[in-house]
Each structure stands twice: as C-alpha cells, then as structure tokens.
N, C-alpha and C positions, 0 to 999 in steps of 0.2 A: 503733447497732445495737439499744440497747434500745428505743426511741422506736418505729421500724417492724415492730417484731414479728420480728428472724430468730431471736431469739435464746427458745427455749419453758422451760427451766427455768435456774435457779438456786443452785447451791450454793455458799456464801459464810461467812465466819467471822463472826457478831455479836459482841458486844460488852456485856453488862451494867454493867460496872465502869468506870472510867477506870485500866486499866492499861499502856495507852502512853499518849503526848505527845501532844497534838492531833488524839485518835481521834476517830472519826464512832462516834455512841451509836447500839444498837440502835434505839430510835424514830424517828432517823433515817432509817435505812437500809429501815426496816420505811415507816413516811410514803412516801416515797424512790419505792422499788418499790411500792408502792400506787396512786402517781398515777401510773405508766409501766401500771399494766392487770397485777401480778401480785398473787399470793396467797402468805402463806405457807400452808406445808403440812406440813411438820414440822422438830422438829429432832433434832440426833444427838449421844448421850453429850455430855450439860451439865456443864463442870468448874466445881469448886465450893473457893471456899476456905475452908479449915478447915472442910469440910464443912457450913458453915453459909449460904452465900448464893452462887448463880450468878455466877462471872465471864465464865463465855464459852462458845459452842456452833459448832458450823456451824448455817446453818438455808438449807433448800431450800425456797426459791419457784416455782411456776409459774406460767405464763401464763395469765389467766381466760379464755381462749377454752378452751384443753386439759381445764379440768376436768372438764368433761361428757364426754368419751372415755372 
C-alpha cells in the first residue's frame, strides 16, 4: 500500500531511545519513509525521560505529492 501511493499520511509512534527489544530507531523509520515518497511533518507531545532527553513521539508523515495543497 505504501509503495503505490493509496496511502496520503502517516501517523506513527518513533522511537528515540532503545526502550523495547528489537525496535526499529527513529532514523530508520524516517530513511524508511523517505525512500517510499513521504515527509515528515511534525511531531506530537515528545516524552522525555527525566526531563532530560527525548524517548519517544508520534510523528506524522505525508506524501510529497500532497504537500503543495
């Protein structure tokens, strides 16, 4: 579905940290969706542990065709 385009945005958990077993890292995921044709575009409420460095976010991607709309 991602490959032919049905699918126009993205909203998905990243990942900063290694805090499960065998996660896919945010640069991954961001790489990932980059070479399928999306963008990020922002993210929402970034938790942070011990208030000192990002563990985790949602972040929404869209499709670089849509962004021009």
């Amino acid at each position: 579905m991602l490959n032919n385009g049905n699918i126009s945005v993205i909203l998905c958990e990243v990942n900063f940290s290694n805090i499960y077993k065998n996660m896919i890292s945010f640069t991954k995921t961001y790489d990932y969706l980059l070479e399928l044709g999306y963008s990020l575009c922002t993210f929402y409420r970034i938790h942070y542990k011990n208030n000192n460095y990002a563990l985790w976010t949602d972040a929404l991607f869209i499709r670089n065709d849509l962004k021009a709309l």
